[in-house]
Residue frames as qw, qx, qy, qz and C-alpha x, y, z in Angstrom:
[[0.681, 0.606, 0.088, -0.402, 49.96, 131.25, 107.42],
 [0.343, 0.725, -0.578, -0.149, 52.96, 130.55, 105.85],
 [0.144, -0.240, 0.951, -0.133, 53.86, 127.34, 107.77],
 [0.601, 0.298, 0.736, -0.093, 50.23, 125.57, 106.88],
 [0.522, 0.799, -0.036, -0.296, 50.42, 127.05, 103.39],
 [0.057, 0.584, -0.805, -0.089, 54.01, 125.28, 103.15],
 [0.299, -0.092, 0.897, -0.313, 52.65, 122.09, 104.53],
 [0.625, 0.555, 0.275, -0.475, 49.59, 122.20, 102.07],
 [0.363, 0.708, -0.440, -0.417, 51.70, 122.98, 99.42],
 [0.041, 0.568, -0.812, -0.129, 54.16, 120.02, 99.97],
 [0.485, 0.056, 0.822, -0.293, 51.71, 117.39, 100.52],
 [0.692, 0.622, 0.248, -0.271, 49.98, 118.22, 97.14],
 [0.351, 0.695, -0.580, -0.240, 52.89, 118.51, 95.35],
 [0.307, -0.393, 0.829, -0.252, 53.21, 114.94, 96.65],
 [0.530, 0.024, -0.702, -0.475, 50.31, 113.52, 95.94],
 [0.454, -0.131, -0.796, 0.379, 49.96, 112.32, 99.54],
 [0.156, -0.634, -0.597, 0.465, 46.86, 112.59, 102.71],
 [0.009, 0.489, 0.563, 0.667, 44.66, 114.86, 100.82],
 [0.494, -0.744, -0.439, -0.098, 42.56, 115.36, 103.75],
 [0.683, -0.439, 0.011, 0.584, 45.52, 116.57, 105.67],
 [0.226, -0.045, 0.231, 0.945, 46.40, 119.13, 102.96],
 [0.166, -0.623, -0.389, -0.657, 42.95, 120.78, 102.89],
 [0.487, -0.829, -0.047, 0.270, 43.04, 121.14, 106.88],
 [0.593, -0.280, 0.091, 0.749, 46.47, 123.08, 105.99],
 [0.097, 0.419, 0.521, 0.738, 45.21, 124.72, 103.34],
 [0.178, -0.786, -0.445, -0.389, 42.08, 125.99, 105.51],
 [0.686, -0.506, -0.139, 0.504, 44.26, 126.77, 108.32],
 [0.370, -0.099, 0.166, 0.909, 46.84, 128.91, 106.07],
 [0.016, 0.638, 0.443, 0.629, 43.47, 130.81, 104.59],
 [0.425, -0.848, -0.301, 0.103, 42.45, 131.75, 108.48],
 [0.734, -0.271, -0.050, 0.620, 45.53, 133.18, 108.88],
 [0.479, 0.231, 0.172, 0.829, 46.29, 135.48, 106.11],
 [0.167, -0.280, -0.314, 0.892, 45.95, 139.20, 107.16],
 [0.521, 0.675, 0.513, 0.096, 43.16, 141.53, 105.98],
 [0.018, 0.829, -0.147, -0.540, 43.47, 144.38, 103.94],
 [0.672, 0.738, 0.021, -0.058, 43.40, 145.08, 100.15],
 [0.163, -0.841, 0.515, -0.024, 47.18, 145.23, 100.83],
 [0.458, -0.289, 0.838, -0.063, 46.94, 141.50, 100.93],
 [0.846, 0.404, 0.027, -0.347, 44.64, 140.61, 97.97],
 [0.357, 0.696, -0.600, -0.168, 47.73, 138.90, 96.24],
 [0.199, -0.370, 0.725, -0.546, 48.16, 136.89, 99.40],
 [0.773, 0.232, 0.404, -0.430, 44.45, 135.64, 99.43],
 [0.884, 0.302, -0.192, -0.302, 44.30, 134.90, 95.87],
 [0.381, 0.546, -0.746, -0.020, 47.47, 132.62, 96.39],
 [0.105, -0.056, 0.907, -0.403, 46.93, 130.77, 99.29],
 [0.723, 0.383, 0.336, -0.467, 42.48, 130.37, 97.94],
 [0.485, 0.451, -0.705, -0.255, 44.59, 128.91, 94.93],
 [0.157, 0.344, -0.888, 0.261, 46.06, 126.14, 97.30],
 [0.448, -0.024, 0.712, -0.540, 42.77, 125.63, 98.80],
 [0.706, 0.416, 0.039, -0.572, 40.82, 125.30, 95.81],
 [0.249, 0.555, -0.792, -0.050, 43.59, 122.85, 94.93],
 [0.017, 0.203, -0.841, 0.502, 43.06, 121.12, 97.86],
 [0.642, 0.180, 0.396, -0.632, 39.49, 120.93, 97.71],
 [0.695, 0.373, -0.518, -0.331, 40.04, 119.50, 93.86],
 [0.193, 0.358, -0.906, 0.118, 42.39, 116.77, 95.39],
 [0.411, -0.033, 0.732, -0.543, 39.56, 115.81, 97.93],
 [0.084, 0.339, 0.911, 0.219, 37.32, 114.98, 95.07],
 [0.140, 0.784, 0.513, -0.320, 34.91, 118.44, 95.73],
 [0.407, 0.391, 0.472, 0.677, 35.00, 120.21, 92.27],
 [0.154, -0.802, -0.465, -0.341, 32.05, 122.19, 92.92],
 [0.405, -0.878, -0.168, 0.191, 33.66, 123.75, 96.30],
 [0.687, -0.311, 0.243, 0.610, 36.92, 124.01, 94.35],
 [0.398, 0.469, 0.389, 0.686, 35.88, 126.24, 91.88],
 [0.455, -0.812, -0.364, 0.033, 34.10, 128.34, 94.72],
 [0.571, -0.668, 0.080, 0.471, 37.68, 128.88, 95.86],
 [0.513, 0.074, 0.448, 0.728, 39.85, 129.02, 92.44],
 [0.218, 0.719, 0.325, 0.575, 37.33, 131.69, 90.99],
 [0.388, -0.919, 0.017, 0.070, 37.61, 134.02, 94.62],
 [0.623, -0.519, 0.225, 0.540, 41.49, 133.44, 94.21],
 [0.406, 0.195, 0.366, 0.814, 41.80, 134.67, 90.35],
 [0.006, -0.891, -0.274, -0.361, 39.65, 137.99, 91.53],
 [0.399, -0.898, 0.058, 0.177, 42.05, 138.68, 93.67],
 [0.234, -0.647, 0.510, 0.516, 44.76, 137.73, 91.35],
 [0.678, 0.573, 0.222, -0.404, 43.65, 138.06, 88.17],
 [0.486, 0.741, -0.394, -0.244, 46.92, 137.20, 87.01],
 [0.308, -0.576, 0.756, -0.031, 47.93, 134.19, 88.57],
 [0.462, 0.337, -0.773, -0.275, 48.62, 131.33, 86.04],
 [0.020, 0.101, -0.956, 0.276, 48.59, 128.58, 88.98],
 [0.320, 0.266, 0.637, -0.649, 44.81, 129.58, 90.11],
 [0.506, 0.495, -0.223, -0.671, 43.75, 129.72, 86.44],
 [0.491, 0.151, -0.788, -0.340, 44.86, 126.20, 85.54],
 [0.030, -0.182, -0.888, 0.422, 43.43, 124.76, 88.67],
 [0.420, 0.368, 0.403, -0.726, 40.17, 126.37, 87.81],
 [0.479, 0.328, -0.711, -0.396, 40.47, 124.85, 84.34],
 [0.253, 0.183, -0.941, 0.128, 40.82, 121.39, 85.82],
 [0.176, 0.231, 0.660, -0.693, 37.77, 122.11, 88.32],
 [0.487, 0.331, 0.096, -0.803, 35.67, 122.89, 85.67],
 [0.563, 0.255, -0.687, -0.382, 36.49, 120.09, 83.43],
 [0.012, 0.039, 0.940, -0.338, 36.17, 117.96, 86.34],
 [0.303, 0.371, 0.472, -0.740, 32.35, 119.15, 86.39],
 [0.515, 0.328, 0.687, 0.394, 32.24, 118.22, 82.83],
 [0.086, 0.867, 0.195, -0.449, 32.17, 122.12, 82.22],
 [0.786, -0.031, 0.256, 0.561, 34.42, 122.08, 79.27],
 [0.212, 0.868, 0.096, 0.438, 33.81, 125.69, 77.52],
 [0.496, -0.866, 0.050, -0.047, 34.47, 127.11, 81.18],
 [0.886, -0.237, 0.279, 0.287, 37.35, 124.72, 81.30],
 [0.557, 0.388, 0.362, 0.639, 38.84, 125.75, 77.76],
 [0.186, -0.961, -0.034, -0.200, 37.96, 129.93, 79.03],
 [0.428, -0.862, 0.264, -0.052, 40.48, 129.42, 81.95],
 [0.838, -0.046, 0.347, 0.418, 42.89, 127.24, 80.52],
 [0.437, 0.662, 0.218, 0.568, 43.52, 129.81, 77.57],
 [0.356, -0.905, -0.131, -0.190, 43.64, 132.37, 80.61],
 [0.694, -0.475, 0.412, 0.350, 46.60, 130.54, 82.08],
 [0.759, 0.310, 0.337, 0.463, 48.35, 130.13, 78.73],
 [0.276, 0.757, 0.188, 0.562, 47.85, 133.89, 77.96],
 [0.534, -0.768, -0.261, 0.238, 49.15, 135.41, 80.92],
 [0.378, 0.921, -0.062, 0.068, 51.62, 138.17, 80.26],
 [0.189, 0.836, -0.463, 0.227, 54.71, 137.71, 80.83],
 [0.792, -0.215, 0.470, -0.325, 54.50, 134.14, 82.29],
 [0.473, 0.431, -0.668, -0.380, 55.83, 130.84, 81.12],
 [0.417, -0.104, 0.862, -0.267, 54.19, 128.14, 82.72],
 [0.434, 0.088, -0.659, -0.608, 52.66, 125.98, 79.88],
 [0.253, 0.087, 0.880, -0.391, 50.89, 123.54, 82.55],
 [0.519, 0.500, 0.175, -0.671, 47.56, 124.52, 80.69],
 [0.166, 0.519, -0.625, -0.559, 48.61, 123.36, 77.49],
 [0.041, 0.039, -0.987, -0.149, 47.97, 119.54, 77.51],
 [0.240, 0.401, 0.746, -0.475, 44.53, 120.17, 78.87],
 [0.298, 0.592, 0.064, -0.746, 43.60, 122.64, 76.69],
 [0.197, 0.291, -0.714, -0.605, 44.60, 120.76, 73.56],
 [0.073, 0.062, 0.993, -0.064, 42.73, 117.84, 74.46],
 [0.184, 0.546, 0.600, -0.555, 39.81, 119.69, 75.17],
 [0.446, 0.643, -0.231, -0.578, 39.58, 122.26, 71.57],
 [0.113, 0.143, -0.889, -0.419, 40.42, 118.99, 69.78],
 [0.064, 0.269, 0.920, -0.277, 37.65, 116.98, 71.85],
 [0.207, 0.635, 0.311, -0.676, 35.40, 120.64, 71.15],
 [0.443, 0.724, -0.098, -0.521, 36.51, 121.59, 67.35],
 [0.826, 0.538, -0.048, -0.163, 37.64, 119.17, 65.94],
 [0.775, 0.209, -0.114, 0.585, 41.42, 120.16, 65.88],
 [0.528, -0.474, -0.136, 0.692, 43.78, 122.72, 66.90],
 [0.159, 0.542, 0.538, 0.625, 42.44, 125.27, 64.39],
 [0.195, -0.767, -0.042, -0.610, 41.85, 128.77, 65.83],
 [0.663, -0.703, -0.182, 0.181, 43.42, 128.14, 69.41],
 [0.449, 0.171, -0.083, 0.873, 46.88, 130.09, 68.68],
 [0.138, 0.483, 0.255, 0.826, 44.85, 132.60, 67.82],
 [0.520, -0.773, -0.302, -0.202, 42.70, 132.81, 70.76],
 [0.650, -0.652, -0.138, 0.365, 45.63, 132.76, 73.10],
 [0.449, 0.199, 0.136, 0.860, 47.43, 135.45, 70.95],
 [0.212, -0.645, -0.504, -0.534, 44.14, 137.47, 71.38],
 [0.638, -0.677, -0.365, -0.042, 43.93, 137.20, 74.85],
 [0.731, -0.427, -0.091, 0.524, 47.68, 137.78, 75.73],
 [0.301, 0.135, 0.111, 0.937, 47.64, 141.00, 73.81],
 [0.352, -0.770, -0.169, -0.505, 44.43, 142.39, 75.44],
 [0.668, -0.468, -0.171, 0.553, 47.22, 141.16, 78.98],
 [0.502, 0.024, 0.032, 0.864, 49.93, 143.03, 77.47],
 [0.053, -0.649, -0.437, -0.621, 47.37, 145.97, 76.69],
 [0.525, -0.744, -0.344, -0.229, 46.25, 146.05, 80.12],
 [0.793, -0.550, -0.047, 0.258, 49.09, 145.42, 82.20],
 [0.599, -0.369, 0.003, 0.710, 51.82, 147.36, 80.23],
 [0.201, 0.456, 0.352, 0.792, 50.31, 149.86, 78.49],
 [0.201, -0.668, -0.072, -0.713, 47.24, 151.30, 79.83],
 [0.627, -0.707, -0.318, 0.074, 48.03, 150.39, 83.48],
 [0.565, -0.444, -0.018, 0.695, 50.99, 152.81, 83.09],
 [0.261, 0.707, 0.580, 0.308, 49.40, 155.00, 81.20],
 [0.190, -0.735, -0.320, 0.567, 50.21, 158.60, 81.84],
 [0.467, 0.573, 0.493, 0.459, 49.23, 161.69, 79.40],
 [0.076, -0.962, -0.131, 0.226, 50.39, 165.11, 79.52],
 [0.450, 0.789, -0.333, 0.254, 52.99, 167.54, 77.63],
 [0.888, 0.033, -0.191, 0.417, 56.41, 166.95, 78.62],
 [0.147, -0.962, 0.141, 0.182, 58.05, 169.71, 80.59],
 [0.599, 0.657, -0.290, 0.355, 61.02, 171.34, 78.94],
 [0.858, -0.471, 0.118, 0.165, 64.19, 171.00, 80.28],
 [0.568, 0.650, -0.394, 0.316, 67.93, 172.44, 79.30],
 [0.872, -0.469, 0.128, 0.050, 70.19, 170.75, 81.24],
 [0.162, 0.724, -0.656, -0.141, 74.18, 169.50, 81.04],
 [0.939, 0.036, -0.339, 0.047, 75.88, 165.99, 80.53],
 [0.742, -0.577, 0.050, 0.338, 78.47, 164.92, 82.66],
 [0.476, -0.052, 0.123, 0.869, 81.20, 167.03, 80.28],
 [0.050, -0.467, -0.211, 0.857, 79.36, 169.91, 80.69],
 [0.006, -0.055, -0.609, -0.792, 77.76, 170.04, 77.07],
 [0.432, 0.152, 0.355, -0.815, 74.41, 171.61, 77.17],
 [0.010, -0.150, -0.945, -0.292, 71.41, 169.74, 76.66],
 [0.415, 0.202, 0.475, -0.749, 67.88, 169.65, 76.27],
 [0.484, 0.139, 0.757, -0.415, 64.77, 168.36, 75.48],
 [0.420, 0.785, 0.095, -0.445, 63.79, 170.25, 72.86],
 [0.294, -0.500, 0.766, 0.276, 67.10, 168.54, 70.98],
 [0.261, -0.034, 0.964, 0.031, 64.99, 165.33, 70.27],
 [0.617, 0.359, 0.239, -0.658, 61.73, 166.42, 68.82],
 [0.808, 0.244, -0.488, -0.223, 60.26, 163.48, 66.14],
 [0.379, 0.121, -0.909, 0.125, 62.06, 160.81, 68.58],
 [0.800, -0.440, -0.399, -0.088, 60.72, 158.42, 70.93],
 [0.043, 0.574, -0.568, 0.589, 62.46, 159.23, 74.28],
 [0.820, -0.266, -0.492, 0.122, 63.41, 157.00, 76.89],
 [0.124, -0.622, 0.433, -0.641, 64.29, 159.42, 80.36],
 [0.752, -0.285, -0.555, 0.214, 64.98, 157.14, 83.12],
 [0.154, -0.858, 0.203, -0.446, 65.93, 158.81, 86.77],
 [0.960, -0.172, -0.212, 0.063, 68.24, 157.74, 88.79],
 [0.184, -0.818, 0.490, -0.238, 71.16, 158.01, 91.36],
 [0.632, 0.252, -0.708, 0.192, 73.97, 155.66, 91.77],
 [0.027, -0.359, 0.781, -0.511, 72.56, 155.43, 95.45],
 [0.752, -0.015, 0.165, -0.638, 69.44, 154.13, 94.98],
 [0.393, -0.265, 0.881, -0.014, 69.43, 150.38, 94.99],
 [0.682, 0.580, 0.405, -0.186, 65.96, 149.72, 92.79],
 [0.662, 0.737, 0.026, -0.136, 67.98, 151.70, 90.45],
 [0.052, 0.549, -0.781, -0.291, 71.76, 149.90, 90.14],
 [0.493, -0.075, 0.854, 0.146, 69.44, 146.89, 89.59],
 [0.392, 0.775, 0.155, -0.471, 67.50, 148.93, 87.11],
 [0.188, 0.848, -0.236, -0.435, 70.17, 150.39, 84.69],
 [0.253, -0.161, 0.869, 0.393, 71.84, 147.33, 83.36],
 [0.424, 0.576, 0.697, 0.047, 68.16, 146.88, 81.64],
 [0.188, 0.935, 0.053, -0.296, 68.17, 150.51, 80.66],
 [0.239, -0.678, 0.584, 0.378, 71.43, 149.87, 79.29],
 [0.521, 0.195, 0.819, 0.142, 70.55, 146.51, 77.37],
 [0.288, 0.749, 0.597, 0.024, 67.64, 148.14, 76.04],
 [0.108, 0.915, -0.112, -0.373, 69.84, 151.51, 74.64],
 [0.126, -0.451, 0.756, 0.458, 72.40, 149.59, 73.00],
 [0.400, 0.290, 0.868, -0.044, 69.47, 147.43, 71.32],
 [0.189, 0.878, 0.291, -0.328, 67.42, 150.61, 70.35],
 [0.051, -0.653, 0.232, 0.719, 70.38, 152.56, 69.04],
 [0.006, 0.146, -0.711, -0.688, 69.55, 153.77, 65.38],
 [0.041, -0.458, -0.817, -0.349, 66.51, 152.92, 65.32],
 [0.072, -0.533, -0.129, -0.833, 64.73, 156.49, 66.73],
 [0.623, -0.709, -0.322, -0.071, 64.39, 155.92, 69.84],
 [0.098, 0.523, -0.436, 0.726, 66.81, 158.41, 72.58],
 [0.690, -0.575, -0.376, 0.229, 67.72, 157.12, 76.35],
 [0.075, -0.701, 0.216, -0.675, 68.31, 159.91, 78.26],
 [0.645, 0.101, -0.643, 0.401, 69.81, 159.42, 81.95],
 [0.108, -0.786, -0.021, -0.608, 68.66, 161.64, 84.07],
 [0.570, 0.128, -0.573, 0.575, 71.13, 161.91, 87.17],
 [0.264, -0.846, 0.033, -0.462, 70.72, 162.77, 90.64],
 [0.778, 0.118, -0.503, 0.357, 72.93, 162.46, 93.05],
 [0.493, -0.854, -0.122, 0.113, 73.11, 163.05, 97.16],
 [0.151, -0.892, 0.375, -0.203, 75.85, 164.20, 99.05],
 [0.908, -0.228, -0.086, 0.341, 79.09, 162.30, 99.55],
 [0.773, -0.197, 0.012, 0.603, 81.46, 164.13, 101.46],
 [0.007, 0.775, 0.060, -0.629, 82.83, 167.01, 99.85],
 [0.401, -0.231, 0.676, 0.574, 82.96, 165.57, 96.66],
 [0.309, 0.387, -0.155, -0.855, 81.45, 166.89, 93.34],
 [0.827, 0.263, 0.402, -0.294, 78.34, 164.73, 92.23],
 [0.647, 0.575, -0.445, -0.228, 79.69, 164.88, 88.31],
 [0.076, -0.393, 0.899, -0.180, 82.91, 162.87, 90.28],
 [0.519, 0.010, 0.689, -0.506, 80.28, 160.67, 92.10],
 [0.789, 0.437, 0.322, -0.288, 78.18, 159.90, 88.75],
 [0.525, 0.684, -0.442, -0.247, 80.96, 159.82, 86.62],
 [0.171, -0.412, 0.880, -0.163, 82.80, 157.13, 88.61],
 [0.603, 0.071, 0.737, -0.296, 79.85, 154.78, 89.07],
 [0.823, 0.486, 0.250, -0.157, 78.83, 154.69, 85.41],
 [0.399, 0.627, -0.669, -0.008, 82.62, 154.24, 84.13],
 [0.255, -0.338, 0.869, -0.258, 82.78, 151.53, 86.62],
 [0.664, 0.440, 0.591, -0.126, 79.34, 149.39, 85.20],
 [0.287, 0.005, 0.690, 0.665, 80.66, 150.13, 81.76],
 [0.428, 0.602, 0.674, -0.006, 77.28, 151.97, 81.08],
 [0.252, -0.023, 0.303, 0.919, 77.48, 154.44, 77.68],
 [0.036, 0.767, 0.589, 0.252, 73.85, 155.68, 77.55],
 [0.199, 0.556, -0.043, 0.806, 73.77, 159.58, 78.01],
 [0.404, -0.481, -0.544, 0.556, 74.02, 160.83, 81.36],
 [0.104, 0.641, 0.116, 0.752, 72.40, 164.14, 81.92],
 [0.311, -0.063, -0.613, 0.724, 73.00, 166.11, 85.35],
 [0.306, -0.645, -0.267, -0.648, 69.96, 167.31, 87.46],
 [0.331, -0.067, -0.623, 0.705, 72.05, 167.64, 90.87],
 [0.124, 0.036, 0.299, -0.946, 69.79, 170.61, 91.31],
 [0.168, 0.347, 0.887, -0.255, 66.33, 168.51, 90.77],
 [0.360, 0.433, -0.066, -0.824, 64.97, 170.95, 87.95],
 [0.517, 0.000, -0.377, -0.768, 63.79, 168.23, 86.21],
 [0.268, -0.220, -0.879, 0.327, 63.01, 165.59, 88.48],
 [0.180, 0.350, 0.410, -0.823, 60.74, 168.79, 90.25],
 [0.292, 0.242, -0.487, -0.787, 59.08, 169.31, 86.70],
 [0.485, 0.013, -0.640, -0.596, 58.05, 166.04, 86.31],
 [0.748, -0.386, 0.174, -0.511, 56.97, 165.10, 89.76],
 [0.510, 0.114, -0.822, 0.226, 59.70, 162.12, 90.63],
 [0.642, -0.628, 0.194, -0.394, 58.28, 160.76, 93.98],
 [0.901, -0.275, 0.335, 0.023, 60.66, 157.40, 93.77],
 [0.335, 0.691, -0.606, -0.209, 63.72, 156.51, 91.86],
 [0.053, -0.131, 0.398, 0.907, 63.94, 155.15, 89.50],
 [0.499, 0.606, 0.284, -0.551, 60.96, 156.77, 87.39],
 [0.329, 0.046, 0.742, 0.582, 61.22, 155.69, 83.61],
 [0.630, 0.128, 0.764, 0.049, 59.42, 157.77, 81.27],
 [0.548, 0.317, 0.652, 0.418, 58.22, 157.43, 77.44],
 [0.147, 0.607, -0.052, -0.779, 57.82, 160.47, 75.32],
 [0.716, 0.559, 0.412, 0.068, 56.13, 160.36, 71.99],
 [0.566, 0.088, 0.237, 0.784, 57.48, 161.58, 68.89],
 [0.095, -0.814, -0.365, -0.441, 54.68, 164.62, 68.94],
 [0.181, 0.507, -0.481, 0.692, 56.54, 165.62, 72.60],
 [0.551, -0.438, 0.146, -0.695, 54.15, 164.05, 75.10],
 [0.059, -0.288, 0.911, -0.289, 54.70, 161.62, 77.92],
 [0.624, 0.047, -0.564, -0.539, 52.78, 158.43, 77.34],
 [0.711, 0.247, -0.618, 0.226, 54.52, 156.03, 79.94],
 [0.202, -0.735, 0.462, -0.453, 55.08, 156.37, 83.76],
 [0.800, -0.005, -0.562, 0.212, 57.11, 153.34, 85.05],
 [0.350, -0.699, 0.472, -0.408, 57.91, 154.00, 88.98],
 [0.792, -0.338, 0.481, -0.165, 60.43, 151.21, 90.83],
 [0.250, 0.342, -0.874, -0.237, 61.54, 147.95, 89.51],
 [0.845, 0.110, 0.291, -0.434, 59.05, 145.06, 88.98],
 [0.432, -0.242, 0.776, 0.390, 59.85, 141.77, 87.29],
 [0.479, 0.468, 0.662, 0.337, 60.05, 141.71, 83.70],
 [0.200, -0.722, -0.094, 0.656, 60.47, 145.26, 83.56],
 [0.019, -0.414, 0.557, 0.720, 62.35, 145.22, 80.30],
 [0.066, 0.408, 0.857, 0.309, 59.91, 143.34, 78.60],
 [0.056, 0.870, 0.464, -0.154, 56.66, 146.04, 79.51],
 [0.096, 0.738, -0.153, -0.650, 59.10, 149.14, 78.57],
 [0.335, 0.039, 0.744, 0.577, 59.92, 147.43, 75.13],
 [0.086, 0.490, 0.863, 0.082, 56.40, 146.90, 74.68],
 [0.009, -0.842, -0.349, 0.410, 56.01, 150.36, 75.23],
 [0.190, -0.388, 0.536, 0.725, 58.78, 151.62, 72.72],
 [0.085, 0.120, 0.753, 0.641, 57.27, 149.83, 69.82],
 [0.131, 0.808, 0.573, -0.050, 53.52, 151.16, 70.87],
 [0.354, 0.863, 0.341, -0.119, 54.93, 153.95, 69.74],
 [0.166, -0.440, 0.624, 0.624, 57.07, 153.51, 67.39],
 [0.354, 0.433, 0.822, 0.109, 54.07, 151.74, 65.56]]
């Protein structure tokens, strides 16, 4: 799949034997595995065909493909402006100006490819460029809505929690009431989370003062016979990070709130209830917890 999905790719990106890059193209679709596991997969490589069909001159079979590849990836800029282009090819231009504005508004995306089309078209439609910001401002906060709010969406009281920092000074939950709280889990063995915490770090020294508390919340295996505090104090004096570090060697709150993966990131209102559940690292991470900070800090 990959190797006629490469070969597809490069030949369009070329400009060169069309015919030749839709037999790759139909080739790399037989391939790709099934399972919902793979939807991503499909919609990328039903991108490339529907591409490929455009190039051939069949609009009609290219939108066929481009609209099966943005249901399976509803988020993928590439399959959105190629379905733009398919539609205007068809002299479909509303459609056209729909999926162009689609691409533009994608969350957390900068591919502007859409852009030239789109102007051409709302000029060609209204006149001028009058009320298209606004549409794609519209659209890319009902993304942001979807994709970093309520698809991480999790409601329920916040379990207390009295705990220590790495110098032993008791803490607890109950400390912070009225703030926004950022609680992040995490162990200096977990790989997701040493590429994690520099964001978590960014995004506490940004925050500070303005009501919003990042709370660390440490766990840490065995090494050796050496005391975890050692183990977590070393690694975050060594990354220079100064956000608070609170110790839950013994998994009392990690149990509480049901960690299944590290790291877990999350949000607490100011009212005490968890709003937020970020599991892993994903790109653009820091950009969807912001986005969450100021929903409620708003």
């Amino acid at each position: 799949m990959y190797f006629w999905g490469e070969s597809a790719k490069r030949l369009l990106q070329r400009n060169f034997e069309a015919p030749k890059a839709l037999e790759y193209a139909r080739r790399a679709y037989s391939n790709v595995p099934d399972g919902e596991g793979y939807a991503p997969l499909r919609g990328a490589i039903l991108a490339l065909l529907g591409q490929a069909q455009l190039a051939n001159g069949n609009a009609d079979a290219a939108v066929s493909a481009l609209k099966s590849a943005v249901s399976a990836s509803p988020d993928s800029q590439a399959a959105l402006f190629q379905l733009g282009r398919a539609y205007e090819r068809l002299k479909k231009n509303d459609l056209a100006i729909n999926a162009y504005v689609r691409s533009l508004a994608v969350y957390m995306k900068s591919d502007t490819s859409a852009a030239a089309p789109l102007r051409a078209l709302w000029i060609k439609k209204h006149g001028s460029l009058a009320g298209m910001d606004s549409r794609i401002d519209e659209m890319r906060s009902g993304a942001r809505k979807r994709i970093a709010l309520d698809g991480r969406r999790e409601v329920r009281p916040a379990p207390a929690w009295a705990l220590q920092d790495l110098d032993g000074k008791a803490v607890a939950l109950d400390n912070f009431k009225g703030k926004v709280i950022v609680m992040d889990f995490w162990g200096s063995w977990c790989g997701p989370c040493r590429a994690e915490l520099p964001v978590f770090q960014a995004m506490y020294e940004s925050y500070r003062g303005k009501g919003v508390v990042f709370l660390g919340m440490n766990y840490e295996r065995p090494v050796g016979d050496r005391d975890l505090k050692d183990v977590a104090r070393e690694f975050v004096t060594k990354n220079k990070y100064t956000f608070p570090v609170i110790v839950d060697h013994e998994h009392v709150a990690a149990d509480a709130y049901g960690i299944s993966g590290f790291p877990t990131v999350f949000l607490i209102d100011k009212t005490g209830t968890i709003r937020y559940k970020n599991v892993g690292v994903t790109d653009g991470i820091e950009t969807i917890i912001r986005d969450q900070i100021e929903s409620l800090l708003n």
